[in-house]
NUMARPA-539244 format. One record per residue (C-alpha): residue number from 1; x, y, z. Coordinates in pm, whole numbers. Layout:
<kefis>
> NUM/X/Y/Z .
...
</kefis>
This chain:
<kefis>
> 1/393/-516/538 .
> 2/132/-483/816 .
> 3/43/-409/1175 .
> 4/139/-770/1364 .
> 5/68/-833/1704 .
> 6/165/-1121/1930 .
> 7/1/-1366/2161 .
> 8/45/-1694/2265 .
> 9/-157/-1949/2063 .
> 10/-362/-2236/2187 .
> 11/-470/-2520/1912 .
> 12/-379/-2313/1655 .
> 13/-204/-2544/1406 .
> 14/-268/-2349/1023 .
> 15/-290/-2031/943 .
> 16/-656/-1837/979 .
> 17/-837/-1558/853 .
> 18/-1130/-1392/1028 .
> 19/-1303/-1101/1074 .
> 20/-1284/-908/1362 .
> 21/-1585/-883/1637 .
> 22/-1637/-758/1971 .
> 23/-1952/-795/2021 .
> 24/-2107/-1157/2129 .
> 25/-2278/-1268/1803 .
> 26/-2517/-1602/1733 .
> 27/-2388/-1910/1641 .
> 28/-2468/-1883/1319 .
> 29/-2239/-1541/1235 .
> 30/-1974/-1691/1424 .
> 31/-1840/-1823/1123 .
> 32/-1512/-1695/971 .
> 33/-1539/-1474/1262 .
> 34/-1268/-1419/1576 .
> 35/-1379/-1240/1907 .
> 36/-1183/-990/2090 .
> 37/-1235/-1005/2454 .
> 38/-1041/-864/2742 .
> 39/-1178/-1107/2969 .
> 40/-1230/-1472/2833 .
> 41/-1545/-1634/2979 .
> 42/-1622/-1942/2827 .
> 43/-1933/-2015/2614 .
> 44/-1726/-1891/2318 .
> 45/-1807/-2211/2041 .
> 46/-1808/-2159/1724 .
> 47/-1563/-1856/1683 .
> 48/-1254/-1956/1421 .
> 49/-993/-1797/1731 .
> 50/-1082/-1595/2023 .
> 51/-823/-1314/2106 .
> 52/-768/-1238/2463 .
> 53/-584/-1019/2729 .
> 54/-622/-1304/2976 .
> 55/-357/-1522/3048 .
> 56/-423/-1785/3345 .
> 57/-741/-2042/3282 .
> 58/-830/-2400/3364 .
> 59/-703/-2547/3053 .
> 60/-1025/-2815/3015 .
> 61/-1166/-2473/2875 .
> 62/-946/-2519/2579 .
> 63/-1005/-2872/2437 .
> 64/-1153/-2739/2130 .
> 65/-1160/-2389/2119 .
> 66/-864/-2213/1928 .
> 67/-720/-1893/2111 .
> 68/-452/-1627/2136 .
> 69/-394/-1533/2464 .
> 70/-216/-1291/2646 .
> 71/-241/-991/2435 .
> 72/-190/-639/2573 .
> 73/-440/-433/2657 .
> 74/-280/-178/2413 .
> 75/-285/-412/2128 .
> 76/-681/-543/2198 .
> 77/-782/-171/2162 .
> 78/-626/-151/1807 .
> 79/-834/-414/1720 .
> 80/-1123/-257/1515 .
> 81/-1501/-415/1478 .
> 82/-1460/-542/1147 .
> 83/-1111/-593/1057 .
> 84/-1003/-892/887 .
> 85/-662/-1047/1012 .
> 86/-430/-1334/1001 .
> 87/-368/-1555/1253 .
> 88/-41/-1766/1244 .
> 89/34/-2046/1452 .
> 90/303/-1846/1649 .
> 91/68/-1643/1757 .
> 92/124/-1326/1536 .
> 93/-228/-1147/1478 .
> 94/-153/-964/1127 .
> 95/-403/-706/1056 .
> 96/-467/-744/644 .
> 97/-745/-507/647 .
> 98/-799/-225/847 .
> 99/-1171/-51/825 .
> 100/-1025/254/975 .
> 101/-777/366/698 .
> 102/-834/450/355 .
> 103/-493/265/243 .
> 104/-558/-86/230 .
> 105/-385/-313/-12 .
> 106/-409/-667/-132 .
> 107/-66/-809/-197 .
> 108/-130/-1035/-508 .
> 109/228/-1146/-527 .
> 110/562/-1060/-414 .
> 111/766/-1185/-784 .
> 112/825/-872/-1021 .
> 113/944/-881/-1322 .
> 114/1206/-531/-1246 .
> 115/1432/-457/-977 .
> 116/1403/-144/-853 .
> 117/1658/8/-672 .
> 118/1419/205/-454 .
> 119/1157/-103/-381 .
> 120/1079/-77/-57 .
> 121/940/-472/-64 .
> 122/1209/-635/-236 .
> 123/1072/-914/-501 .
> 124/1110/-1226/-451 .
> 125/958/-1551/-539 .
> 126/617/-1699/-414 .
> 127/644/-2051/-299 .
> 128/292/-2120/-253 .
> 129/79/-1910/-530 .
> 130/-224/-2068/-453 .
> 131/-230/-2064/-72 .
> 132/-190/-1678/-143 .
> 133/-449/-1616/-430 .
> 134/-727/-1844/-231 .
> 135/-617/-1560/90 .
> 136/-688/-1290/-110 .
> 137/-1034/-1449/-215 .
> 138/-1126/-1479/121 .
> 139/-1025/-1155/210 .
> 140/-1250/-993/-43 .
> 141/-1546/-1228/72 .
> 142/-1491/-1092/402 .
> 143/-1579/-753/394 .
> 144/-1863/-529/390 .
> 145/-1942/-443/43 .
> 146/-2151/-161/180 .
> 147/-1891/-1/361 .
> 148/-1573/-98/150 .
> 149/-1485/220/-54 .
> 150/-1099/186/-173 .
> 151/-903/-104/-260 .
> 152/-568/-106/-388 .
> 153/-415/-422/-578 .
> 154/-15/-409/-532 .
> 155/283/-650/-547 .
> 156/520/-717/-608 .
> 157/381/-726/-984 .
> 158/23/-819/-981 .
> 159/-21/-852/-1342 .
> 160/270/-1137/-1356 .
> 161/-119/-1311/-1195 .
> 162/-219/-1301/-1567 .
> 163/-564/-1453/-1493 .
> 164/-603/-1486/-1173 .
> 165/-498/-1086/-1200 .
> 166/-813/-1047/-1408 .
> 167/-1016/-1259/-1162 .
> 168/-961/-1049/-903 .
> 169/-1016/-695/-1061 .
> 170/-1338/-874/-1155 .
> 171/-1435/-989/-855 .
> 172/-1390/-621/-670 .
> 173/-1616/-519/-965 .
> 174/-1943/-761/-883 .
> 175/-1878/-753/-518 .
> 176/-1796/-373/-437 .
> 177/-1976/-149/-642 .
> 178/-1917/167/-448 .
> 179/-1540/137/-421 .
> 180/-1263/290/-623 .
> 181/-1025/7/-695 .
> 182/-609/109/-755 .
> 183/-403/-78/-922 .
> 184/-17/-31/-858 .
> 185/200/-169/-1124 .
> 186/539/-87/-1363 .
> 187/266/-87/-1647 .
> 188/530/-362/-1882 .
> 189/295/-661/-1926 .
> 190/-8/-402/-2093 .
> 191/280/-366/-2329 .
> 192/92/-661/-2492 .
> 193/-227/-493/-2676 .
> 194/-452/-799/-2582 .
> 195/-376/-828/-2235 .
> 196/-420/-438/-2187 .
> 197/-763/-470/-2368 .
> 198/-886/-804/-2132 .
> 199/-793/-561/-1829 .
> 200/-1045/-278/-2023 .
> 201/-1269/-526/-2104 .
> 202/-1323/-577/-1729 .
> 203/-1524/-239/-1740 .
> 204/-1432/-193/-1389 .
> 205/-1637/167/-1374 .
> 206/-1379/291/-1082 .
> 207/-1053/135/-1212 .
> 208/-685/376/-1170 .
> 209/-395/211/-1297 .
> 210/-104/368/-1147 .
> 211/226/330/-1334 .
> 212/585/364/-1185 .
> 213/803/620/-1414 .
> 214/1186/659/-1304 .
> 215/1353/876/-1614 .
> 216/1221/1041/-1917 .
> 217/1521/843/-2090 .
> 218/1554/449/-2163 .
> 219/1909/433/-2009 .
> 220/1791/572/-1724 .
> 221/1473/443/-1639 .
> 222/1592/48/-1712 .
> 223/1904/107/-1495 .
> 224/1681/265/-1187 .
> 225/1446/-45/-1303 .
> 226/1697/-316/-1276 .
> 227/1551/-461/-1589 .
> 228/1642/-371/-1972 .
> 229/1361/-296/-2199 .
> 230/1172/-172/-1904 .
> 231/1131/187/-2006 .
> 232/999/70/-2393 .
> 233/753/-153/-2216 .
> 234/600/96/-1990 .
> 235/571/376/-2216 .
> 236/381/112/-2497 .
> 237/180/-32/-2159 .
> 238/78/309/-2106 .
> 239/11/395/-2463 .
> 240/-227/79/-2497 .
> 241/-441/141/-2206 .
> 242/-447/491/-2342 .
> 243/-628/335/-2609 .
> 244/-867/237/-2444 .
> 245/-893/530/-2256 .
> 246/-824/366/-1935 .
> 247/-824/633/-1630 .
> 248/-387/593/-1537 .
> 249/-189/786/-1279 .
> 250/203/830/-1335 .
> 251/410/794/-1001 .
> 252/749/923/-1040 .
> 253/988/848/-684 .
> 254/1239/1100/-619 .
> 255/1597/1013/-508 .
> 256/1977/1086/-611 .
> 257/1970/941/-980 .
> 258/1680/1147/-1104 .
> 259/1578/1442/-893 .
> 260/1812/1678/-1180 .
> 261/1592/1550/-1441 .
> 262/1268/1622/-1269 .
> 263/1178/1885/-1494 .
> 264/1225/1716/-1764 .
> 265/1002/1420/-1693 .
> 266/731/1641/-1630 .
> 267/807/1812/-1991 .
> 268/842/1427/-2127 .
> 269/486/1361/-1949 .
> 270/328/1691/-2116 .
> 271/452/1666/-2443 .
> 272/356/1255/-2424 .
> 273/88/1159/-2164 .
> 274/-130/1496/-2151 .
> 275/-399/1263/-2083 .
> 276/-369/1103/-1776 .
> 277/-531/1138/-1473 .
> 278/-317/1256/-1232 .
> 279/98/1245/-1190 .
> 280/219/1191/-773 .
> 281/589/1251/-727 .
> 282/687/1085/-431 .
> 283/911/1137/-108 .
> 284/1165/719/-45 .
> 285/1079/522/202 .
> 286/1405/359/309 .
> 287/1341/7/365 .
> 288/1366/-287/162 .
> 289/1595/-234/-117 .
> 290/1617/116/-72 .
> 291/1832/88/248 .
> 292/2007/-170/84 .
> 293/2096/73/-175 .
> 294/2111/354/30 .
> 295/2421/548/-59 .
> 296/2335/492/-431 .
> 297/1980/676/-393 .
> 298/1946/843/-133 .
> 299/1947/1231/-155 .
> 300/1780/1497/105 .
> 301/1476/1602/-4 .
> 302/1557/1932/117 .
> 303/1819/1936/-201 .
> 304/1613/1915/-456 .
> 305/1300/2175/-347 .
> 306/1379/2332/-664 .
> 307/1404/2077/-899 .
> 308/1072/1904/-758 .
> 309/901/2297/-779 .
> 310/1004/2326/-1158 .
> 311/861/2002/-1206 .
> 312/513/2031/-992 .
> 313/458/2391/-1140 .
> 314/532/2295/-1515 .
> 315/293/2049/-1492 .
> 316/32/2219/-1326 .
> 317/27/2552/-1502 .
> 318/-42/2288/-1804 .
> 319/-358/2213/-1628 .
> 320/-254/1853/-1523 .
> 321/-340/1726/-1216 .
> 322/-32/1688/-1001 .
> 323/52/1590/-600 .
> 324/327/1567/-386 .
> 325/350/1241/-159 .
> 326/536/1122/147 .
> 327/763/1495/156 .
> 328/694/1644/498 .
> 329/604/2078/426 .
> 330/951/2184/597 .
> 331/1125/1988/354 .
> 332/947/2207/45 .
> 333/911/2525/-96 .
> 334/584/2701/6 .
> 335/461/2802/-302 .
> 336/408/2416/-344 .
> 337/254/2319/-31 .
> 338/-100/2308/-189 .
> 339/7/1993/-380 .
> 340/95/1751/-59 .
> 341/-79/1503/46 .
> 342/-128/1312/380 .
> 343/-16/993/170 .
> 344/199/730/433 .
> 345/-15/443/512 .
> 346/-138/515/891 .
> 347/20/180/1018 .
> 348/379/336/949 .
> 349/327/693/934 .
> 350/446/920/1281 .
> 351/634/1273/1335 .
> 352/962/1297/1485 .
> 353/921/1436/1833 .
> 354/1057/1846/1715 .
> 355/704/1814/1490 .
> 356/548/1814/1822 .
> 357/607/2211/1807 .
> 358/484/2279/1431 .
> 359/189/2441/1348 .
> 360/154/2254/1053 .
> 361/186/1955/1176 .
> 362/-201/1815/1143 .
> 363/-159/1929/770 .
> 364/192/1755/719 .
> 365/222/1382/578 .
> 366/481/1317/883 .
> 367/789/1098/795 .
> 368/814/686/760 .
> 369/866/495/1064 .
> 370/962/221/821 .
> 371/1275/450/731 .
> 372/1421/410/1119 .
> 373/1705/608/1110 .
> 374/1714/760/746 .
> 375/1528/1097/807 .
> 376/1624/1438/676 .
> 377/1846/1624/896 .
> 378/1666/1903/763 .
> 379/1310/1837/919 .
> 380/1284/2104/1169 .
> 381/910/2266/1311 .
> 382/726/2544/1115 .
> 383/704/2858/1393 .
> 384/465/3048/1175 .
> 385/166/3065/957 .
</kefis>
């Protein structure tokens, strides 16, 4: 999911992806390029779209030139020098890259091979897997390789790519050699030794894996998983890339069917994975398949500060790097505030209008807008330091 906007498209008949300007350029870096003006004044040739606030023109203006018009004002100031975005036909502006956050994420596919019960983007399959790989190319060829520093590959499943998967880690190798590249997977297809040692191979110098781990037992993690054999595939997947000594990050989501066990999964990550990176339990987001499921899974974070304490301070008193993501501070114990993070994606993070009179609210992760209506009775303003 990502920011969309709407305006009301002239000539626009496919799909187009540009980069962002506001500033007049030469006809020669008008190319792949769409210009963000308030006021539209002609002389604009060359552009892929022009984006506009302006509404009323003599249509001979527009014979040729493809535009979305009538914007808001609010919505052309959101629009950042250098974002890339996608302009539909309708007249939606998605943003796919936003040079202001630090969360970006290329959405290689939207098939999985699980179910989860949590997945906030349910799976489903992609009817046109070239149209969305050659998006994704352009994407990366888009932006500034000097002032890229983070991308994140997600899904879906991104590894179901199998070489186009490869392609693209190895393209965000050549092209971006400053950034840190994150890859978000349920770690089952590096159950296969070769394919975990192509990835490797890659020698991406910046590559984290980040694997999805629901249980510390089979039964439980294939049933959260919606898939059987899941849990045996992910714990192999992660023992292969192990191997290989492949940097990896374990991301455990809390909810109803496994916030009793949270202690033991960090014991079952000690006593089995003391070398990875860094482990991230993390707050729902109730959207998707999660709100579908939402009397099966979902639990108030507020009920399980204890659990989620045992877990984080087991873990770290073991000398393993361990966070806390997407849990607002009120909802917490203290004593484990130093592990949150500011972790929502800023497109769909916010505070509920009480945080307004918390003093920790510039050091809180806030709540999901995505979520709506599913918030924590429990949030409530901290008075004092």
């Amino acid at each position: 999911m990502v920011k969309v906007f709407q305006g009301i498209p002239i000539n626009i008949k496919h799909p187009i992806i540009g980069r962002i300007t506001k500033e007049k350029k030469s006809l020669l870096q008008r190319v792949n390029t769409i210009l963000v003006t308030p006021e539209f004044r002609g002389l604009n040739f060359g552009y892929s779209v022009i984006i506009t606030s302006q509404e009323k023109f003599h249509r001979s203006f527009f014979n040729k030139l493809r535009v979305i018009c009538g914007v808001s004002n609010e919505d052309i100031l959101k629009l950042n020098e250098g974002d890339v975005v996608l302009i539909e036909p309708d007249g939606k502006i998605n943003i796919i890259w936003d040079v202001k956050s630090n969360q970006n994420c290329i959405l290689a596919t939207e098939e999985c091979n699980c179910r989860c019960l949590m997945c906030p983007q349910p799976p489903k399959k992609d009817l046109d897997k070239d149209k969305r790989y050659r998006l994704n190319l352009k994407l990366l060829k888009l932006l500034d390789p000097n002032k890229t520093f983070h991308i994140c590959i997600t899904g879906g499943e991104p590894t179901l790519l199998g070489d186009r998967f490869f392609q693209l880690v190895e393209l965000c190798k050549n092209r971006f050699p400053k950034a840190n590249l994150t890859i978000l997977t349920n770690g089952r297809k590096f159950s296969d030794f070769k394919f975990a040692k192509k990835l490797v191979g890659i020698a991406h110098p910046k590559l984290l894996i980040c694997i999805s781990l629901h249980a510390d037992t089979d039964t439980e993690h294939d049933y959260i998983a919606g898939a059987k054999g899941a849990f045996s595939d992910t714990i192999r997947g992660i023992r292969n890339l192990a191997l290989f000594r492949q940097k990896l990050e374990i991301r455990i989501v809390i909810h109803k069917l496994n916030y009793k066990r949270l202690p033991q999964i960090s014991n079952f990550i000690y006593r089995n994975f003391p070398f990875v990176l860094h482990i991230a339990f993390m707050g729902l987001e109730i959207t998707g398949l999660a709100r579908k499921n939402f009397k099966k899974i979902w639990i108030d974070p507020y009920e399980y500060r204890e659990e989620l304490q045992s877990a984080v301070l087991f873990l770290n008193r073991r000398a393993l790097n361990v966070s806390i993501y997407n849990l607002p501070l009120c909802l917490i114990p203290q004593k484990i505030w130093r592990f949150t993070c500011r972790s929502i994606s800023n497109w769909k993070n916010d505070y509920l209008p009480k945080c307004n009179y918390c003093v920790k609210k510039n050091e809180c992760c806030g709540i999901f807008t995505t979520s709506g209506k599913f918030q924590s009775p429990n949030i409530k303003p901290i008075q004092s330091r």
